[in-house]
N, C-alpha and C positions, 0 to 999 in steps of 0.2 A: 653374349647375345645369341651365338651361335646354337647353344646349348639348349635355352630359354624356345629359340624357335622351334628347333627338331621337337623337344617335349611338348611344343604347342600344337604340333601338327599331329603328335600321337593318339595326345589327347583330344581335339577334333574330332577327330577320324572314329575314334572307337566310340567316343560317345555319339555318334551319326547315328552308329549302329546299334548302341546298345541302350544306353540312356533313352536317346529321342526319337525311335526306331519305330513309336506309335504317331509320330508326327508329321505333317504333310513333307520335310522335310527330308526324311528317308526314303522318300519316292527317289528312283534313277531318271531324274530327269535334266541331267546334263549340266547342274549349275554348282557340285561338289569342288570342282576346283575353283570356282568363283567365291565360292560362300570359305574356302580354304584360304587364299588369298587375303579375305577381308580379315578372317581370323588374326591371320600372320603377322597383320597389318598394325589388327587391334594393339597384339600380345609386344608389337615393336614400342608400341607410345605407352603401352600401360607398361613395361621394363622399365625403361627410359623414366618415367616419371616415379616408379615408384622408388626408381634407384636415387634419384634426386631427392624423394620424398623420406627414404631414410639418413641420407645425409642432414636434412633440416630437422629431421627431429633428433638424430641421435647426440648432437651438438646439445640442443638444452638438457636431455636427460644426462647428458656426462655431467654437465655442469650443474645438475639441481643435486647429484649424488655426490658432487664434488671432486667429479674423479677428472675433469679437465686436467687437460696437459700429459695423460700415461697412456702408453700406446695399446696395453691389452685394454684400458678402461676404454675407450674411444671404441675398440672390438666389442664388449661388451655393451656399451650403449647403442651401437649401431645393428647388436643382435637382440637387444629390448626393442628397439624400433621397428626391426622385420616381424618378430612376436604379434608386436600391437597393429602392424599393416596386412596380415597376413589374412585373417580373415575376409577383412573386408574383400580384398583381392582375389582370392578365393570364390568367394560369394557373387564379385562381379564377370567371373571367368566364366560359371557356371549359367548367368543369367544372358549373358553376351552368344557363349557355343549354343544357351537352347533358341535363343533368337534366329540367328544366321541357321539354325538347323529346323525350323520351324515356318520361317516366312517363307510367302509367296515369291516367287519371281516374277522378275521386274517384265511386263508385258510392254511392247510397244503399241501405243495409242495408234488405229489406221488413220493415213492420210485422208484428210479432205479436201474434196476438192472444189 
């Protein structure tokens, strides 16, 4: 997890500046370690699930190839699994950092009185 987060924050960070750097997002306006945070947050449930999520699939792929029961097959079916999840994951990395790097911050409503 450790690993997963330093590379999340890297990746973050450079794409602030480089990727979405035409976005209102790249403005200095104080909410980088917030919009960081949420990232961090994200990249903690999307690990966690996708790690789950190759377990539940690489089980029927051993088993529709037949290779249940061997321990490199289990390795290979659980890296068919990362193959077929990667993209998506990918894809939802890329649409999450330009969001959190694109949205408005959150304004406080004034009181009335």
């Amino acid at each position: 997890m450790l690993s997963s987060l330093s590379a999340a924050s890297l990746v973050f960070l450079v794409s602030r500046g480089r990727i979405f750097a035409k976005t209102a997002g790249a403005r200095p306006d104080g909410t980088a370690p917030a919009r960081l945070a949420a990232y961090l947050a994200y990249t903690a449930v999307q690990v966690t699930m996708v790690s789950l999520a190759i377990g539940a699939l690489a089980r029927p792929i051993a088993g529709a190839l037949g290779l249940a029961g061997f321990g490199a097959a289990a390795t290979l079916a659980a890296l068919a699994a990362k193959v077929i999840l990667t993209p998506a994951q990918l894809t939802l990395n890329f649409l999450v950092a330009g969001r959190l790097n694109s949205a408005e911050p959150a304004r406080a409503e004034p009181a009335h009185a």
